[in-house]
C-alpha positions as CSV (number, residue, x, y, z in Angstrom):
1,X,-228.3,-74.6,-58.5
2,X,-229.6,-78.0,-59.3
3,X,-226.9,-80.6,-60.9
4,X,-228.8,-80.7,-64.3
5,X,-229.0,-77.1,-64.1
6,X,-224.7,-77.0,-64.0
7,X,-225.0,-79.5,-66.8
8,X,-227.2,-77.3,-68.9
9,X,-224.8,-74.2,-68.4
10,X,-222.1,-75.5,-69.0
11,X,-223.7,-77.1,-72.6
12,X,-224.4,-73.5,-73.5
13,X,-221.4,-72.1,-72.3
14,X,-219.7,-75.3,-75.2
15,X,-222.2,-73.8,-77.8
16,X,-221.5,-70.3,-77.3
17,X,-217.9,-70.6,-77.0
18,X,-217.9,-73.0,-80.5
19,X,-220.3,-71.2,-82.5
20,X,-220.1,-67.1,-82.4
21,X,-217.5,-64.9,-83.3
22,X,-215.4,-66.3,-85.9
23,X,-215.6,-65.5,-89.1
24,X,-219.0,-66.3,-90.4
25,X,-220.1,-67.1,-86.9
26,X,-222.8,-64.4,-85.8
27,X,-221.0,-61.9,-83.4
28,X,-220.3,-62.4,-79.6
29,X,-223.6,-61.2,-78.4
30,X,-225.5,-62.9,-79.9
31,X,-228.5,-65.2,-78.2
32,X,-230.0,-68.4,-79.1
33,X,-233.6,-67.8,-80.3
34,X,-236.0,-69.5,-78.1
35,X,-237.1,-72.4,-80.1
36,X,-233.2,-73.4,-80.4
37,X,-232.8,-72.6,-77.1
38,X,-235.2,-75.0,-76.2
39,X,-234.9,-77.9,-78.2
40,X,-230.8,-77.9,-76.8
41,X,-232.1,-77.9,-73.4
42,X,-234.0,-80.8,-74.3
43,X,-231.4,-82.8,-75.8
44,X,-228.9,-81.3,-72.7
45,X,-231.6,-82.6,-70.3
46,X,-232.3,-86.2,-71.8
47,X,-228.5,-87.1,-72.0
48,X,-228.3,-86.0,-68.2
49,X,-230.9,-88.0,-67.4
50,X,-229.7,-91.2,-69.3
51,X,-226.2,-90.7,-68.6
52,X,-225.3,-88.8,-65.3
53,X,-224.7,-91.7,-62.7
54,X,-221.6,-92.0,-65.4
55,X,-220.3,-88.1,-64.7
56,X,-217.9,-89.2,-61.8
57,X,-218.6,-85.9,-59.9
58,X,-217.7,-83.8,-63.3
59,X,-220.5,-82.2,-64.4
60,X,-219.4,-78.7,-65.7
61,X,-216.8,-81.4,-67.8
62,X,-219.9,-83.8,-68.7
63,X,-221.8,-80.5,-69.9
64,X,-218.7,-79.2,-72.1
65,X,-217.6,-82.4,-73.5
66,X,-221.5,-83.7,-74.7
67,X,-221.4,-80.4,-77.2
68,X,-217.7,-80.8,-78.2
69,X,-218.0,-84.4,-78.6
70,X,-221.5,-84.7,-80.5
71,X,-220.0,-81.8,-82.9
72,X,-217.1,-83.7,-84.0
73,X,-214.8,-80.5,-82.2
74,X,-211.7,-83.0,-82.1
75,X,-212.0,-83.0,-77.8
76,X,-214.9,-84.5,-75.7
77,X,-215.3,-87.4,-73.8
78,X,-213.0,-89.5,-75.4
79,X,-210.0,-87.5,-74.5
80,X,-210.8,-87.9,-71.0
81,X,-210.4,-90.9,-69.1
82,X,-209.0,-89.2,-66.0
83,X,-212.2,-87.6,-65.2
84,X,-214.7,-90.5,-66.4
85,X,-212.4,-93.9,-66.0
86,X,-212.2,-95.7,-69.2
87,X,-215.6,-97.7,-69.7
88,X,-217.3,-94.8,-68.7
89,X,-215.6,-92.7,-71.3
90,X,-216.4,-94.9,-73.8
91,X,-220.2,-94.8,-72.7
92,X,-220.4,-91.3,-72.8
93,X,-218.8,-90.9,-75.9
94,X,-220.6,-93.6,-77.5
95,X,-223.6,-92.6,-76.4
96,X,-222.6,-88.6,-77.5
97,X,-222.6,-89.3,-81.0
98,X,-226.0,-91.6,-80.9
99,X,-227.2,-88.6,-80.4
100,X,-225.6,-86.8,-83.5
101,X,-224.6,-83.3,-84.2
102,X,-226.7,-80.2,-84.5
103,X,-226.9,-78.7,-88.0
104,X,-228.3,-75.9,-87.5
105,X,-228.7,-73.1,-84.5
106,X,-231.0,-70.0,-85.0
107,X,-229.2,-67.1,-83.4
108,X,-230.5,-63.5,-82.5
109,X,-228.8,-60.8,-83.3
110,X,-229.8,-57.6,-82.6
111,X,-233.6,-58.2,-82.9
112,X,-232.5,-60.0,-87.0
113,X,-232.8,-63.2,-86.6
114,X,-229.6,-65.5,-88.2
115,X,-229.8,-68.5,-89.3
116,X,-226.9,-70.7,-90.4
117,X,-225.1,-74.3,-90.8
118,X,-222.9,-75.6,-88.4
């Protein structure tokens, strides 16, 4: 697996873990629909591209910490010098909420489609 491919998992694996099955959250198995899917592999992809050379070797880190951090989840980058070194923590974190949050995910559930604020 390509190195922006681990990026992009582990960006999911961030959403998934932060935005289903609380309460209401849509359920565990739920999917992202594909137009949501896409446009967070596009956003997952650009930062990767801007930013990687700043990763330090931790990539499935890099992936978790650009949804925390960009969601406001109270961890991210800017917890974590000991993986990124300090200036580069800074970068990434700065550079994390440049890009902003996500308001809104489109989830499937079960063939309904759910739509919901974040």
């Amino acid at each position: 697996m390509s190195e922006l491919n681990t990026f992009i998992n582990a960006y999911f694996e961030a959403i998934y873990f932060t935005e289903l099955g609380d309460m209401e959250q849509p359920p565990n198995h739920a999917v992202l629909e594909a137009s949501s899917e896409a446009e967070q592999v596009q956003d997952a992809k650009e930062f990767y591209e801007k930013h990687n050379h700043l990763f330090n070797d931790h990539v499935v880190q890099a992936g978790h910490d650009f949804w925390f951090t960009r969601q406001g989840h109270g961890v991210g980058f800017w917890e974590r010098p000991e993986f990124y070194g300090q200036d580069n923590m800074e970068q990434l974190d700065d550079a994390a909420e440049d890009v902003g949050p996500v308001y809104e995910l489109i989830w499937e559930v079960d063939g309904e489609i759910f739509e919901g604020d974040l």
